[in-house]
C-alpha positions as CSV (number, residue, x, y, z in Angstrom):
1,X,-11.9,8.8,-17.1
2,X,-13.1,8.6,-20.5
3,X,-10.0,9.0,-22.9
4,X,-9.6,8.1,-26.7
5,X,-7.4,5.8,-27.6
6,X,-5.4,8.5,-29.3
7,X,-5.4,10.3,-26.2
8,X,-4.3,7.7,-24.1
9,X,-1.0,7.6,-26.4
10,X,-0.5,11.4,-26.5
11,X,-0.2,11.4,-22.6
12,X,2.1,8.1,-22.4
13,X,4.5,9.8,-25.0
14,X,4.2,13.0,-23.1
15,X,5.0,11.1,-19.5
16,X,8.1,9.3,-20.9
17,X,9.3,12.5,-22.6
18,X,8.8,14.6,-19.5
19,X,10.4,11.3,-17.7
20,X,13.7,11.7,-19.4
21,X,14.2,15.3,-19.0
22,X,14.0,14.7,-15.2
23,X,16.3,13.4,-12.9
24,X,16.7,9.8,-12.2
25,X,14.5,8.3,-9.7
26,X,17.8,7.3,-7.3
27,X,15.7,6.0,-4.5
28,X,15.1,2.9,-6.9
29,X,18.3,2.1,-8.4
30,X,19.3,-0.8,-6.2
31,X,23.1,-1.6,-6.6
32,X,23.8,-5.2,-6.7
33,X,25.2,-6.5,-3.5
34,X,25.8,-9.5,-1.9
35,X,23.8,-9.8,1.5
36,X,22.6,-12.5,3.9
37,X,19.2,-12.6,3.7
38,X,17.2,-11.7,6.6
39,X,15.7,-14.5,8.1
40,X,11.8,-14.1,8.7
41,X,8.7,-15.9,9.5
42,X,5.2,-14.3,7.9
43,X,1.8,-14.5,9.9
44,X,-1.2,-14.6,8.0
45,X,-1.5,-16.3,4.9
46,X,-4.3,-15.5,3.2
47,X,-4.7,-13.1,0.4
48,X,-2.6,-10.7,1.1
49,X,0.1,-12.6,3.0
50,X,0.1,-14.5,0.3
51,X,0.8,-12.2,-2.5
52,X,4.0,-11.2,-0.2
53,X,5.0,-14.9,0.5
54,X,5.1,-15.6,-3.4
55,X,7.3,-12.2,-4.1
56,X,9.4,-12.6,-1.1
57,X,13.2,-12.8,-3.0
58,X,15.1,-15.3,-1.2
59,X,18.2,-13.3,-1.9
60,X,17.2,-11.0,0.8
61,X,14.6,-12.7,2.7
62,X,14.4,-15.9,3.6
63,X,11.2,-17.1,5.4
64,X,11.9,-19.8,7.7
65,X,8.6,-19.3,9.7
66,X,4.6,-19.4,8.9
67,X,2.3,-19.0,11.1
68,X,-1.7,-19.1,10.5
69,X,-4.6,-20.1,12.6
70,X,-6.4,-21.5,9.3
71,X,-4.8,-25.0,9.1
72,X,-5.0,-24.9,4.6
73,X,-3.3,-21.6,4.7
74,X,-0.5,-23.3,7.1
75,X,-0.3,-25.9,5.3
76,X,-0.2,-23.8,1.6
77,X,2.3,-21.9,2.9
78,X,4.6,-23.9,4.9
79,X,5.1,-25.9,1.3
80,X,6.0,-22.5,-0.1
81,X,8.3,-21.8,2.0
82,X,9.9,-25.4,2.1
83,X,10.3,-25.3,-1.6
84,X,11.5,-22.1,-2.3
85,X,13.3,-20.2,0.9
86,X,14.1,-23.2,3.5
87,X,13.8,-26.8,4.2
88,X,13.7,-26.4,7.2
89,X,11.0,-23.7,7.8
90,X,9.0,-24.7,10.3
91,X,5.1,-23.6,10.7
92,X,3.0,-22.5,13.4
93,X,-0.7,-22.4,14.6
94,X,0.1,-18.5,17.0
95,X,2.7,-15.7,16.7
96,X,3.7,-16.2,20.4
97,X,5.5,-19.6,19.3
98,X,6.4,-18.4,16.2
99,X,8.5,-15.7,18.4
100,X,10.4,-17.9,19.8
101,X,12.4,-19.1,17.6
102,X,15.4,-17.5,17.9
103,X,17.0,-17.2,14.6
104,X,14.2,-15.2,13.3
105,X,15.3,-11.5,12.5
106,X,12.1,-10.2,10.9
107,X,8.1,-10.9,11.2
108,X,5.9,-9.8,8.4
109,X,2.4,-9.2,9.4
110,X,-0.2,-9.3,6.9
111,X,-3.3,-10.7,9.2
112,X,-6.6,-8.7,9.4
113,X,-6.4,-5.7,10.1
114,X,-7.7,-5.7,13.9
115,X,-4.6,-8.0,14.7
116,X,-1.9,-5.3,13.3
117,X,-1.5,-3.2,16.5
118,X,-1.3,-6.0,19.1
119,X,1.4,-8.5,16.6
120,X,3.3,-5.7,15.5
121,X,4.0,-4.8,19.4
122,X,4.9,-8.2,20.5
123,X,7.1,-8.5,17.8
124,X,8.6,-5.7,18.3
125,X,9.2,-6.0,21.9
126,X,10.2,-9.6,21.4
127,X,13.5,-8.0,19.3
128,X,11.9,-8.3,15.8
129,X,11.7,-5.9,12.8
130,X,8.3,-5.8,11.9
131,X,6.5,-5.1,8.2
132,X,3.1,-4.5,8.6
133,X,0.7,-4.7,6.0
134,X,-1.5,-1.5,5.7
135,X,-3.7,0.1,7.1
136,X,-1.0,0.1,10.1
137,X,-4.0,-0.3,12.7
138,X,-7.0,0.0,13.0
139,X,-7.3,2.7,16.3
140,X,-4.8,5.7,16.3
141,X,-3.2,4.4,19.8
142,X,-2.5,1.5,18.4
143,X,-0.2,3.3,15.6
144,X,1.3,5.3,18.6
145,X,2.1,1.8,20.2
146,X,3.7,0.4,17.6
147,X,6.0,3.2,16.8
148,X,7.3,3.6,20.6
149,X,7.7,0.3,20.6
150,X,10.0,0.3,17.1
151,X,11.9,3.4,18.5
152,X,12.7,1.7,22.1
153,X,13.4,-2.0,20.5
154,X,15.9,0.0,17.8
155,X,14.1,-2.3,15.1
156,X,12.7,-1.1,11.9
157,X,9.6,-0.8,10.9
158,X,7.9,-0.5,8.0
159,X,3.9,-0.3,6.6
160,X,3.1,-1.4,2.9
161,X,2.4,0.8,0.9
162,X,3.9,-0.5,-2.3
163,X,3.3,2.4,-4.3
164,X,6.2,3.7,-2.4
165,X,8.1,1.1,-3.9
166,X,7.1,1.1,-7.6
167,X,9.4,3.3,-10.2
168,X,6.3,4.6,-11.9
169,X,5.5,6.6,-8.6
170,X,9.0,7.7,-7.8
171,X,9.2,9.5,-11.8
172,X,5.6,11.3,-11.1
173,X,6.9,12.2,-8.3
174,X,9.8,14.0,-9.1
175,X,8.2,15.2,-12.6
176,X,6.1,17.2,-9.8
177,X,9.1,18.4,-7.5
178,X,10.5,19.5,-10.9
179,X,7.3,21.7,-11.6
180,X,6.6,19.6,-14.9
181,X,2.7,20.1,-14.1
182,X,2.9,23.8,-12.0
183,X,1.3,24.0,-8.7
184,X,-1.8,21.2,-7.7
185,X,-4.6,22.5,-5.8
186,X,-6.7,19.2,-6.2
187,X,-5.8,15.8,-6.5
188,X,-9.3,13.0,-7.7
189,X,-8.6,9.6,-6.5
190,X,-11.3,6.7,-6.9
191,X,-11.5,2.7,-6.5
192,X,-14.7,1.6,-8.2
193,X,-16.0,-1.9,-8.2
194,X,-18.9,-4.0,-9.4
195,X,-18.8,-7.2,-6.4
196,X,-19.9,-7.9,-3.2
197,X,-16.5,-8.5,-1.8
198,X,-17.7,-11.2,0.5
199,X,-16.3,-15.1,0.6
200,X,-17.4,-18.3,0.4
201,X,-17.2,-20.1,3.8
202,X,-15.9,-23.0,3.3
203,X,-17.2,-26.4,5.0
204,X,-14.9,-27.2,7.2
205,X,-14.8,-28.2,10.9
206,X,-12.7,-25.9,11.8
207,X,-13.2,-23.4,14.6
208,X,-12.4,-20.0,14.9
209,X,-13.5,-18.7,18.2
210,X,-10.7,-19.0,20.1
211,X,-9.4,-16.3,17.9
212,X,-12.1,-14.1,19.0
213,X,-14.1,-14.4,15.9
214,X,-18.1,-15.5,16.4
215,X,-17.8,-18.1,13.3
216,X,-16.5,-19.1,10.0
217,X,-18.6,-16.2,8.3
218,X,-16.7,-13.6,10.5
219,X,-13.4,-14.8,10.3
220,X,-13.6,-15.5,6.6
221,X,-15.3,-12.0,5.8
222,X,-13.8,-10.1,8.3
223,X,-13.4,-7.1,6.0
224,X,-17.4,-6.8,6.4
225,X,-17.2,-6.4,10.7
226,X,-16.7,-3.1,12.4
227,X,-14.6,-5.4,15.0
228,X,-12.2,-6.2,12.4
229,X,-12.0,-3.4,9.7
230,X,-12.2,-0.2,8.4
231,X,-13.9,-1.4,5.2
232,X,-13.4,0.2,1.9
233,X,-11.1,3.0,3.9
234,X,-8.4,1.1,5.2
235,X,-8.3,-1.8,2.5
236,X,-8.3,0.7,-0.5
237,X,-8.3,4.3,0.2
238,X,-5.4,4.0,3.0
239,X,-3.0,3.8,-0.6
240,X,-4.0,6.9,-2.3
241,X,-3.7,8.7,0.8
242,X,-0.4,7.7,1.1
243,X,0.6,8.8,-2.1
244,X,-0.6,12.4,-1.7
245,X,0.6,12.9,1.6
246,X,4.3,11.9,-0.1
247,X,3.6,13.8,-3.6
248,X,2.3,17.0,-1.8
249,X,4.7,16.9,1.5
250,X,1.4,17.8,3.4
251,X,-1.3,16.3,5.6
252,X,-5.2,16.8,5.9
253,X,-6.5,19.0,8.3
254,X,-10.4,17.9,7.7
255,X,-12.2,15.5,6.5
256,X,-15.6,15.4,5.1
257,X,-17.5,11.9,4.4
258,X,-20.2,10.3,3.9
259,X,-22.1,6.8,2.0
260,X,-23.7,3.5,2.9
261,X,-24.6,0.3,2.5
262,X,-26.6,1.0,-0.4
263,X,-26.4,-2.3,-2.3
264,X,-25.8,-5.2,-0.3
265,X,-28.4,-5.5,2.4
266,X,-26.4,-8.8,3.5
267,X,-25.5,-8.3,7.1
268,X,-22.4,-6.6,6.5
269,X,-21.5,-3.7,9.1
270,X,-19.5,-1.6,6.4
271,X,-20.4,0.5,3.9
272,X,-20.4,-0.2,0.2
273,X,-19.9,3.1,-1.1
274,X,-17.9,5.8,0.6
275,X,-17.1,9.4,-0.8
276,X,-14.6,11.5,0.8
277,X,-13.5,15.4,0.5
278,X,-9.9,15.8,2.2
279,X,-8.3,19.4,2.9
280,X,-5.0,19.9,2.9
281,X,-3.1,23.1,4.0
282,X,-2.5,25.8,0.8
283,X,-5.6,24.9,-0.5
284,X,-4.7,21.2,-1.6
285,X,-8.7,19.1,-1.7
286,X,-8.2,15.4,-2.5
287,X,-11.2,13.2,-3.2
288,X,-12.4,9.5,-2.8
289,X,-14.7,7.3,-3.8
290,X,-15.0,3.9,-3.6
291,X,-18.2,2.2,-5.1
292,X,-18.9,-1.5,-4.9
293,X,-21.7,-1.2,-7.8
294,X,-20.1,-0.2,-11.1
295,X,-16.5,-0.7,-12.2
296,X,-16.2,2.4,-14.7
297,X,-12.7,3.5,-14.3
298,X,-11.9,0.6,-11.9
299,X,-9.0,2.6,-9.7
300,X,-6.6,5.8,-10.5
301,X,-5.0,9.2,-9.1
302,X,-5.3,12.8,-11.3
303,X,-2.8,15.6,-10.1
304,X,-4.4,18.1,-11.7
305,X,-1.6,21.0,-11.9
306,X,-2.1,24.6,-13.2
307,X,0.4,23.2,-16.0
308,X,-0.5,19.9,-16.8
309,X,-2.4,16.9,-15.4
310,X,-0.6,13.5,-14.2
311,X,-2.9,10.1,-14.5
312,X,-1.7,7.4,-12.5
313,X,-4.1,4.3,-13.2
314,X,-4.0,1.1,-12.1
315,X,-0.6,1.4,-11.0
316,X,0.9,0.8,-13.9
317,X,0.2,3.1,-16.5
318,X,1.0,7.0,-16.4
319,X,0.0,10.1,-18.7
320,X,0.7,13.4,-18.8
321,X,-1.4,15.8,-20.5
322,X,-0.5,19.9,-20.9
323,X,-2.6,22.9,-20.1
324,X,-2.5,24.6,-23.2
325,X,-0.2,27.3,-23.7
326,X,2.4,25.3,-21.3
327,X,3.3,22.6,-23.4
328,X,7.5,22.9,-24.1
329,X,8.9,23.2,-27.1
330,X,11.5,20.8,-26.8
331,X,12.4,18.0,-24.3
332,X,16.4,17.3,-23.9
333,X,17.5,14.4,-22.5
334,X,20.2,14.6,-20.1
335,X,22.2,12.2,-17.3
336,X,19.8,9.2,-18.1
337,X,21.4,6.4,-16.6
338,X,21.6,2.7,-18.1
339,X,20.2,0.9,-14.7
340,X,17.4,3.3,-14.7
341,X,14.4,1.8,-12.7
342,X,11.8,0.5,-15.6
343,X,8.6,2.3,-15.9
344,X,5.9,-0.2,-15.6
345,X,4.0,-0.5,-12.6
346,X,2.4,-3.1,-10.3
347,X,-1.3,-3.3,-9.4
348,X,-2.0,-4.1,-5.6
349,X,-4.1,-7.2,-6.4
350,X,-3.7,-9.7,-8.8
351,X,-7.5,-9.7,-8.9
352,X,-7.2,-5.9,-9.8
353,X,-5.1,-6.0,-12.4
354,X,-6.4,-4.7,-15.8
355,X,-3.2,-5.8,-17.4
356,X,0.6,-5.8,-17.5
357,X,1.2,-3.7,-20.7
358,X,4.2,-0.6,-20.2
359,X,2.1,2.4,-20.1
360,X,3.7,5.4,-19.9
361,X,8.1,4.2,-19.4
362,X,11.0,2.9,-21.1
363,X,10.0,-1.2,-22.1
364,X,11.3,-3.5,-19.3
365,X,10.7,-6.3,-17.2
366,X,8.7,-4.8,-14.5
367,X,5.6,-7.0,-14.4
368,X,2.4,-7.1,-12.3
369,X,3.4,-7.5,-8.7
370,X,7.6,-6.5,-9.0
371,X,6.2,-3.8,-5.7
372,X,6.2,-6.4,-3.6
373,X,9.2,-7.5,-3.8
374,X,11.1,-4.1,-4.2
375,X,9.2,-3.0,-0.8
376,X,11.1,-6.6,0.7
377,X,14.0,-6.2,-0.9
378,X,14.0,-2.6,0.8
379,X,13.0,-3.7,4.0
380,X,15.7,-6.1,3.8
381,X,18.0,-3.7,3.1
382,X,17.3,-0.9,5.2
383,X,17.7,-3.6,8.2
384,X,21.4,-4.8,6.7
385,X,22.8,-1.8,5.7
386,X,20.3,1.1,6.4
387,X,19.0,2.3,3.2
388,X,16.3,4.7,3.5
389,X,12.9,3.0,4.8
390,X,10.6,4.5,1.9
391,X,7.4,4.0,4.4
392,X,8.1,3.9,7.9
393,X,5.7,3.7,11.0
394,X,5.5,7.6,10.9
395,X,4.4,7.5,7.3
396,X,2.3,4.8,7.9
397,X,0.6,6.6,10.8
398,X,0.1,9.6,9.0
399,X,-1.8,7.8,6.4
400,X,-3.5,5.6,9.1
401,X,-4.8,8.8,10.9
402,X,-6.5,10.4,7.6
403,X,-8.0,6.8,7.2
404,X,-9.5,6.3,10.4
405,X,-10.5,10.1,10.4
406,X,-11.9,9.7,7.0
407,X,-14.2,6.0,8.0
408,X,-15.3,8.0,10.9
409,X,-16.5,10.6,9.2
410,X,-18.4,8.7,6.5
411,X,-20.1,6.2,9.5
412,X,-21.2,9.9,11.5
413,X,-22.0,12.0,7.9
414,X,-19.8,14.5,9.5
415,X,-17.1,17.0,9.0
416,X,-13.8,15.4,11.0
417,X,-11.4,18.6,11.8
418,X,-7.4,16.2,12.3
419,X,-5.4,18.4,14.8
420,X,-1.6,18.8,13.3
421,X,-0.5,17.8,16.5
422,X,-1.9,14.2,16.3
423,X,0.3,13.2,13.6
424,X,3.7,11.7,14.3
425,X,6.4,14.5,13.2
426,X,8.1,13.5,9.6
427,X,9.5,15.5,6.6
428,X,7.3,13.9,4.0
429,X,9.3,15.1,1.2
């Protein structure tokens, strides 16, 4: 979105002037407590898992397990943990040892995405609360699985979606509930890159069929195999889905898709660009792109509102621009409290961010990956003294459905119609 400078700062001041004549974003204002930390082993160190096992706060969880079938990730992480959570954390090579040791409350899956389904499950069964990275799973059973098997184990569980945990989200969210921006009738979301997203093997001796995968290029680029992923869908769309399911209190009812592997004739089984058309009930139409040849815009959501527009971009900057005519006259602040959540926002990947600046909220000390742990500290605390799970299995499956609808529909160039009655029933709002 191509924006002067100028303009940039007339929709920051607008955001934080709308922001403080709104309601406080409660969900967020975490009292200060004393708790025992959960205690919680993490499989599936890599990237991802690794992003949570460096945010973890050991005031609320404690990670006394790792378990990886790459032995440098073990290895990596078990030192982490050592260091920083507890001594005596012991590591492991497959999640069926890992569950049993018995003083482990919690497992916190972040492996590839064909592995959430089946771990979550066993974990789950075995008498475990369970986070689960997104997408929740890869098939729509598999999402059904896991939550009966939540709901009959009386354990929580919860998907990331750390947007769902970041203070900039929960303030555009109820500047929309407040009408700040009128009624939306389409919502533009996009992720736009300029890389191949593949790995470097390494050399090692190491052997990875066992796990199921053919070789080292498959397990280390398993984002690139229609046996282990959803692609661009479930790794990056999945989020913004999210987000407008919970903004709007709605779900798709179609899909339309299409896209390729245009670019990088490499082998890979998923598509490098992907464009999606999403209806939603009262005449709601979100779009999607993801591109893997140009970075212009990098990644961002527009509300566009028959008042005013919200920009969410990189998720940590906000603006708010008015429909002329609509703009108010005056802003009064009123009931702002002191512990306020601050406004700046995390970016899902370190490798994503385009910087840490506040954007759009009051100066603080929310830096680049703060999500993370507020979405840990939350699971933590919704298992010690049930505060609300901000993304549960059935909001995870709801977004999990319109992503698997959505990949399908871009593989077939097709229209994808989602029944109502395949989604879990939730209130989203």
């Amino acid at each position: 979105m191509n924006l002067t400078p100028e303009k940039k700062e007339l929709g920051r001041r607008n955001f934080i002037k709308a922001v403080a004549a709104t309601p406080v974003a409660g969900a967020l204002v975490w009292k200060a407590s004393s708790m025992t930390p959960v205690r919680a082993g993490i499989v599936g160190i890599g990237g991802q898992g690794g992003v949570l096992l460096e945010n973890a706060p050991p005031s609320h969880i404690r990670i006394s397990a790792v378990c990886d079938i790459f032995p440098d990730n073990r290895e990596r992480a078990l030192k982490i943990a050592q260091e920083r959570h507890d001594p005596n954390a012991k590591a492991y090579s497959n999640l069926e040892d890992m569950l049993n040791q018995r003083d482990l409350e919690a497992i916190i899956i972040a492996t590839p995405l064909w592995m959430h389904g089946e771990m979550s499950v066993a974990a789950l069964n075995a008498g475990k609360h369970v986070f689960c990275e997104k997408n929740m799973a890869k098939g729509i059973d598999e999402c059904r699985q896991m939550l009966d098997a939540a709901k009959a184990a009386r354990r929580n569980l919860q998907i990331g979606h750390q947007r769902n945990y970041n203070p900039l989200y929960h303030q555009a969210k109820q500047m929309i509930d407040s009408g700040t921006i009128g009624d939306i009738y389409h919502v533009r979301t996009l992720w736009h890159r300029n890389n191949s997203w593949r790995r470097t093997v390494p050399e090692t001796d190491f052997d990875p069929t066992p796990w199921g995968y053919e070789d080292l290029e498959h397990y280390k680029n398993w984002r690139l195999y229609k046996k282990f992923s959803l692609g661009l869908m479930a790794e990056l769309a999945s989020h913004q889905i999210q987000i407008v399911n919970w903004f709007s209190g709605r779900l798709p009812e179609r899909v339309f898709g299409t896209g390729g592997t245009h670019l990088y004739k490499d082998g890979r089984e998923i598509p490098d660009h992907v464009y999606l058309m999403y209806d939603y009930p009262d005449g709601l139409t979100l779009t999607f792109s993801s591109i893997q040849s140009n970075a212009w815009d990098h990644y961002y959501e527009v509300y566009f509102g028959t008042k005013g527009t919200i920009l969410l971009s990189g998720e940590r900057e906000a603006m708010l621009f008015y429909e002329g005519g609509h703009e108010p006259s005056e802003l009064k602040v009123e009931n702002v409290q002191g512990d306020a959540p601050v406004m700046q926002a995390s970016e899902s990947r370190a490798r994503d961010a385009a910087g840490t600046a506040v954007s759009g909220g009051a100066a603080g000390g929310f830096n680049a990956l703060t999500a993370y742990r507020l979405e840990l500290e939350g699971f933590a605390q919704t298992i010690r003294d049930g505060r609300p799970n901000l993304c549960d299995g059935v909001e995870g499956m709801n977004a999990a459905i319109a992503t698997i609808m959505g990949y399908d529909a871009v593989e077939k160039q097709i229209r994808n119609d989602i029944r109502p009655d395949i989604y879990p029933s939730s209130n989203l709002s």
